[in-house]
C-alpha positions in Angstrom: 2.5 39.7 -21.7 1.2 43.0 -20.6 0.1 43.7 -17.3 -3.8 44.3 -18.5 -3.8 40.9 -20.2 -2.3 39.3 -16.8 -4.8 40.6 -15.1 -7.8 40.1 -17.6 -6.3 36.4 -17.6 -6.4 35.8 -14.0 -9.7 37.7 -13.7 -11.2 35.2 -15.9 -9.7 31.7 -14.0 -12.3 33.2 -11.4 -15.4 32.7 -13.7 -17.1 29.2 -13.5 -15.5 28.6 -16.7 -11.9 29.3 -15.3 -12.7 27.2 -12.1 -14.0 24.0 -14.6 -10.5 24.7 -16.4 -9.0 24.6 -13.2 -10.5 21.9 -11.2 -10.2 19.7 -14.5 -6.1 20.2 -14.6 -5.4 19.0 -11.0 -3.7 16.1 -11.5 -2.4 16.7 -15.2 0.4 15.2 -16.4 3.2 18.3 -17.8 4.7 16.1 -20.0 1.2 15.5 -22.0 0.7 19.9 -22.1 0.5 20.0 -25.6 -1.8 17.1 -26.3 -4.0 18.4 -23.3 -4.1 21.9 -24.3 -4.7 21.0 -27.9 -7.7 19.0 -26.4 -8.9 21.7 -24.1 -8.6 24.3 -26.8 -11.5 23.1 -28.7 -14.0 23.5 -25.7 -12.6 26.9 -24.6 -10.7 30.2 -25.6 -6.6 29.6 -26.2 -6.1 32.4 -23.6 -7.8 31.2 -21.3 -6.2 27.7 -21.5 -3.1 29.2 -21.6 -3.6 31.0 -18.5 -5.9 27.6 -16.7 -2.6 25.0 -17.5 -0.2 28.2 -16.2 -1.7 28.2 -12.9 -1.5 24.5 -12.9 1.9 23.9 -13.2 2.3 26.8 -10.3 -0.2 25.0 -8.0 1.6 21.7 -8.7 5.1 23.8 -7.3 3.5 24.6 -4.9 2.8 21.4 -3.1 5.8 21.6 -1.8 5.5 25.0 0.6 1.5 24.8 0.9 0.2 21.0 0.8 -1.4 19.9 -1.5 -4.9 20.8 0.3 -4.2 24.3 0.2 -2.0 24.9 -2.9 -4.7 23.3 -5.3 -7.4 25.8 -4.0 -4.5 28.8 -4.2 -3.4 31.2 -6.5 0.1 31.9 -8.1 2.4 34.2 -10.0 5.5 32.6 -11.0 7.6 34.9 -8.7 5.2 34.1 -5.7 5.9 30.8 -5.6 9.7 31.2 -5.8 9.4 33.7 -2.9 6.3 32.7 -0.7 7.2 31.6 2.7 6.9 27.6 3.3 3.4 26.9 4.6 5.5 25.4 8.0 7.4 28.4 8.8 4.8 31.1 8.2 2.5 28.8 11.1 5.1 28.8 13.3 6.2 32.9 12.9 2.5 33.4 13.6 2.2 31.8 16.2 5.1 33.2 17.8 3.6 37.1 17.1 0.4 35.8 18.3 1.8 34.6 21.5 3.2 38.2 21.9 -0.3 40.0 22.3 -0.2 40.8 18.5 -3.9 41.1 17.1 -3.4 43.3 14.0 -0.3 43.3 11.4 0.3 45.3 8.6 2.2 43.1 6.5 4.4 45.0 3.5 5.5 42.9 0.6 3.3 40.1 1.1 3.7 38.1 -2.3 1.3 35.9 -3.2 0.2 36.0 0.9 1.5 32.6 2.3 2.0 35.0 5.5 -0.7 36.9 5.6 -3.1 33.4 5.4 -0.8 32.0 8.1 -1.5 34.7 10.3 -5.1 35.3 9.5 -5.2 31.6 10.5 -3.8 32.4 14.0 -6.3 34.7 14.5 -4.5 38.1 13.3 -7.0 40.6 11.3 -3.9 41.4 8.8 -2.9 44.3 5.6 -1.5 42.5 3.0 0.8 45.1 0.7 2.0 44.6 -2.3 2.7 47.0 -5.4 2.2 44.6 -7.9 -1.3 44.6 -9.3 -1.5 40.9 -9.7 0.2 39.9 -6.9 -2.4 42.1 -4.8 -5.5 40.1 -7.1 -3.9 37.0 -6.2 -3.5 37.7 -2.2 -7.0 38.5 -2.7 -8.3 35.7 -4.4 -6.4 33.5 -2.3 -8.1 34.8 1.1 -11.6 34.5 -0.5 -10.7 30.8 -1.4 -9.5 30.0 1.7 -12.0 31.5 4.0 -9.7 34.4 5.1 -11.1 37.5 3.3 -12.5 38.7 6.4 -9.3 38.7 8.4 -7.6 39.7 4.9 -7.3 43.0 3.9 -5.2 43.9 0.5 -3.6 46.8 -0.8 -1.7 47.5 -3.9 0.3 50.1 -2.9 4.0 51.5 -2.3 4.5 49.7 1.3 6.5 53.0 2.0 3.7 55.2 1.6 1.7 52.9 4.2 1.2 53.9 7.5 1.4 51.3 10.2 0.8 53.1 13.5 -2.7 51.2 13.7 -1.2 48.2 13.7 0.4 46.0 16.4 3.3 44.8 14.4 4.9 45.2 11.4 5.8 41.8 9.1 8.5 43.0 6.1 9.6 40.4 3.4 12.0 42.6 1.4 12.0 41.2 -2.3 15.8 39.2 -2.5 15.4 38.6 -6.1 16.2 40.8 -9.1 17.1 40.7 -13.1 20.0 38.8 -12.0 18.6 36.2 -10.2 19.7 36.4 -6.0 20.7 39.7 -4.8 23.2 39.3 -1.4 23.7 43.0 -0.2 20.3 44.0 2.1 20.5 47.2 1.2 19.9 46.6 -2.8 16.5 44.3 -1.1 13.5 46.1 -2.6 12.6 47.9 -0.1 16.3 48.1 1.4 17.0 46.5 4.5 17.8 50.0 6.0 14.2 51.1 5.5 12.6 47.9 6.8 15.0 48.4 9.9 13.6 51.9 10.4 9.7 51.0 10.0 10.3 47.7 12.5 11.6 50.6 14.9 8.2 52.7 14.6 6.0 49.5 15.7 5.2 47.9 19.3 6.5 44.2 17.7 8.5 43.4 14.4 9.5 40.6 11.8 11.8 40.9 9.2 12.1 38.2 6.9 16.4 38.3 5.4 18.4 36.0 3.7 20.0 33.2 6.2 23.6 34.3 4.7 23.1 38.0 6.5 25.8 39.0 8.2 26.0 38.9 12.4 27.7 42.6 12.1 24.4 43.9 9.8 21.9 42.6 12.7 21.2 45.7 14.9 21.9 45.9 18.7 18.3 46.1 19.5 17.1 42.8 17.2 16.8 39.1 17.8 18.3 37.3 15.1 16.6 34.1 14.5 17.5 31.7 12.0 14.7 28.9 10.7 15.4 25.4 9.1 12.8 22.9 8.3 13.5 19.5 7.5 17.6 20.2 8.0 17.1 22.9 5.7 18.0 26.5 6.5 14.7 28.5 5.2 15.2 32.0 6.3 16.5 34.7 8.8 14.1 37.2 11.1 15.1 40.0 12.6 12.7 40.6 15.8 12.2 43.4 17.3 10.5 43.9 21.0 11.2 40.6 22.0 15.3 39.8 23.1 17.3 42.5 22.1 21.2 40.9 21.0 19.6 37.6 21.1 20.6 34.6 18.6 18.4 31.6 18.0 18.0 28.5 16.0 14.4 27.5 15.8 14.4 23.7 13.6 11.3 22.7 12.4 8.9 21.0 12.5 10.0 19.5 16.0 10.1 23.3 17.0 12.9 22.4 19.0 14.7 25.9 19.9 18.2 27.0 20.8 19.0 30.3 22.5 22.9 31.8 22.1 24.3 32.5 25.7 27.5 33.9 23.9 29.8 30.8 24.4 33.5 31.1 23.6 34.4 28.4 20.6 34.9 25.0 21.6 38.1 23.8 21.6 39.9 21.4 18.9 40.3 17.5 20.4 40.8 14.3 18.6 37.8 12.9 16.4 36.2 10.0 19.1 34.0 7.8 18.7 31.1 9.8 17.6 30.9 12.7 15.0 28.4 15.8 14.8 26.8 17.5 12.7 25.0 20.2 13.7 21.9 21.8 11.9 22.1 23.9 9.0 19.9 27.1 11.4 23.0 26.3 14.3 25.8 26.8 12.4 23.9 30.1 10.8 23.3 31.3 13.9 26.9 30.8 15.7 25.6 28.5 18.4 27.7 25.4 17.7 29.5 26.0 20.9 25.9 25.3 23.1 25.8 22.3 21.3 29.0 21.2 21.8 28.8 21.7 25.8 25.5 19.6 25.6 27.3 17.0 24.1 30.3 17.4 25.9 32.4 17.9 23.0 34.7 19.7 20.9 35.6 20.3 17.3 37.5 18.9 14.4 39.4 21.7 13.1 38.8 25.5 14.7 37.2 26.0 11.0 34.8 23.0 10.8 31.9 23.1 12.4 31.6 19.3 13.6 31.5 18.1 17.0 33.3 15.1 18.2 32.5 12.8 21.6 32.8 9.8 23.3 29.2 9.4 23.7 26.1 9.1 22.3 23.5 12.0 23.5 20.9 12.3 22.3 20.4 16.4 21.0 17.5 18.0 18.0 20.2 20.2 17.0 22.7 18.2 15.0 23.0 14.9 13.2 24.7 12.2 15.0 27.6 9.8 13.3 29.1 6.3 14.5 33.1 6.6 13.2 34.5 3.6 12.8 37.3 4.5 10.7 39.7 8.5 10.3 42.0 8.4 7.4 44.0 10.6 5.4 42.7 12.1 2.3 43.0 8.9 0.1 40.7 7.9 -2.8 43.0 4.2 -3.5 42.5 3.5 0.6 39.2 4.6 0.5 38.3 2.3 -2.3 40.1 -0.7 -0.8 38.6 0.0 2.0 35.1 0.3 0.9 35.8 -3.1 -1.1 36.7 -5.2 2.0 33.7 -4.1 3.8 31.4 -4.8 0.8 29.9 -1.1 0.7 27.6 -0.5 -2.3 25.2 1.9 -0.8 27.6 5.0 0.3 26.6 8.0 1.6 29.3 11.0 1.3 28.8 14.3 2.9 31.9 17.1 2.9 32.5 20.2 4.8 35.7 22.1 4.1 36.8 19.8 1.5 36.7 20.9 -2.5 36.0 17.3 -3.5 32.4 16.7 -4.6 30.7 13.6 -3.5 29.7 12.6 -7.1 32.9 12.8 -8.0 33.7 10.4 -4.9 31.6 7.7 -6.1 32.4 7.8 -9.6 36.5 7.2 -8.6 35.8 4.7 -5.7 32.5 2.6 -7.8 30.7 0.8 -4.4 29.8 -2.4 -4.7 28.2 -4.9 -2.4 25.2 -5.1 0.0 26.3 -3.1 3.0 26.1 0.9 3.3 28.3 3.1 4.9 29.1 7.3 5.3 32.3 8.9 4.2 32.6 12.6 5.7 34.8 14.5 3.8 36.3 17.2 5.8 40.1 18.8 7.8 40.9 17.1 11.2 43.3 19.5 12.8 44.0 21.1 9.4 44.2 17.7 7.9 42.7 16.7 4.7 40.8 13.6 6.3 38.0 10.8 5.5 36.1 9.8 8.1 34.6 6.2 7.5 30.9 5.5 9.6 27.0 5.2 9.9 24.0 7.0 11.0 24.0 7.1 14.8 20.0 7.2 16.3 19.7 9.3 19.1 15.9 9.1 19.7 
């Protein structure tokens, strides 16, 4: 589909028509598309259809980022959902630039604008780039349906030929994705991770959104690195500058709960105790397991694994706590016995430097019986190991 028919079909889900279309497929059933678009195709045009039961399968993705309170009034493109920032982590990145003084951002590659409304929403007057001509109409539409288009202003334009000196900061979201599906080097990002560097330099305050996988050597001197989970997991990477330069930091949502790096040396390696750790996905990304590991007064498994064993229970919002009641070696026949004379049926397994995958676990070891348990598939002092035990609460 051609560019001018996207946009004459997305022009025309704004008529009353469109909105009728719209409002009608809320709560429509996917698997029942053909016999509802059949239906709907005798009351109005097939493109138009098309295009109404399109953005309804988006807006139903999109539950998931925006809530549904927000997503069913929103506009999507397919690659804006896939790339929008989650509703959660946009509210919290706004708040943090709005704590820093910033009033005005001039925000380049906004997508579909889950940024741009999460700022507007904090207060920011924002300049929502993108060079996609659909991708600006939808930005657009999705301010006006929001109540944003006065704090909202779009662009379709080359976000290197804007000029951001007017503005207070400087939010880039470098597209990740390509033909191929993920791309992994920054500096084949559209625009290159290099450039984005360069234009966060020329502002008062900057956020750049990267992959979680970037590498600590590609984070410049003068950046805070901050790396965001929500719900346990990892969401993204910033790079901020004019706040911490050389700073590292976990932010986990939505408790908020924040850890700053103070440049610990690695724990060291001690016998698995009575309780086991597992710290959160935005810790381990952001090399801070050692300041969880003195909170907890522990130390690790294996100098490669990144669990934390103790003696006691503290409780921490940075990692996952485990009872062990059991350390074996790497056994499947024990492991089933085992599981048998405790009368586990509901088993948990979770691995971390171990190539065994957990479905494969539970097809070989079949649980049966009315208890639950964990099985932790990891090394213990280079040791393939099983270590046998339960959720810990530490609230």
């Amino acid at each position: 589909m051609g560019r001018v028919t996207d946009l004459a079909s997305f022009a025309a889900l704004l008529t009353p028509e469109g909105q009728k279309l719209l409002a009608a497929l809320r709560d429509y059933d996917p698997a029942q598309e053909l016999a509802v678009a059949s239906r709907l195709r005798r009351e109005h045009p097939a493109e138009l259809v098309s295009a109404a039961l399109g953005q309804a399968r988006l807006r139903q993705r999109a539950v998931a980022k925006f809530g549904a309170e927000d997503a069913y009034r929103m506009y999507f493109t397919p690659h804006g959902v896939e790339q929008s920032t989650r509703a959660s982590v946009g509210t919290y990145r706004a708040a943090r630039l709005k704590a820093l003084g910033v009033r005005s951002v001039a925000d380049l590659c906004s997508g579909i604008g889950g940024d741009a409304i999460a700022l507007a929403r904090a207060g920011i007057s924002v300049l929502a780039v993108d060079r996609d001509p659909l991708t600006a109409e939808a930005v657009r539409a999705n301010a006006a349906a929001l109540g944003l288009a006065e704090l909202i202003e779009v662009r379709c334009a080359d976000v290197t030929e804007i000029d951001t000196s007017p503005y207070d900061a400087v939010f880039v979201d470098p597209a990740r994705r390509g033909g191929r599906g993920r791309i992994f080097d920054p500096e084949a990002y559209s625009p290159p991770l290099s450039w984005a560097i360069d234009a966060a330099r020329r502002a008062p305050h900057a956020a750049l959104k990267v992959a979680p996988g970037i590498p600590h050597e590609a984070v410049p001197e003068e950046a805070e690195a901050e790396w965001i989970s929500d719900g346990g997991d990892v969401k993204e990477a910033v790079l901020w500058f004019g706040t911490e330069p050389g700073a590292r930091r976990a932010t986990l949502l939505p408790s908020g709960a924040g850890l700053l790096g103070r440049g610990l040396p690695d724990p060291a390696v001690r016998p698995v105790g009575r309780y086991l750790y597992e710290p959160d996905g935005a810790v381990i990304r952001a090399h801070l397991v050692a300041e969880v590991a003195e909170e907890l007064d522990g130390g690790l498994i294996d100098e490669t694994i990144a669990y934390i064993t103790a003696d006691a229970l503290v409780p921490t919002p940075y990692a996952a706590a485990y009872e062990i009641t059991d350390e074996l070696p790497f056994n499947l026949k024990k492991l089933k016995a085992l599981l048998r004379e405790r009368e586990v049926g509901t088993l948990t397994v979770k691995k971390r430097g171990s190539a065994v995958e957990p479905e494969e676990i539970r097809r070989r070891v079949k649980p049966k019986g009315p208890h639950a348990a964990t099985v932790l598939l990891t090394r213990v002092a280079g040791a393939p190991t099983m270590l046998i035990g339960r959720p810990a609460a530490t609230s």
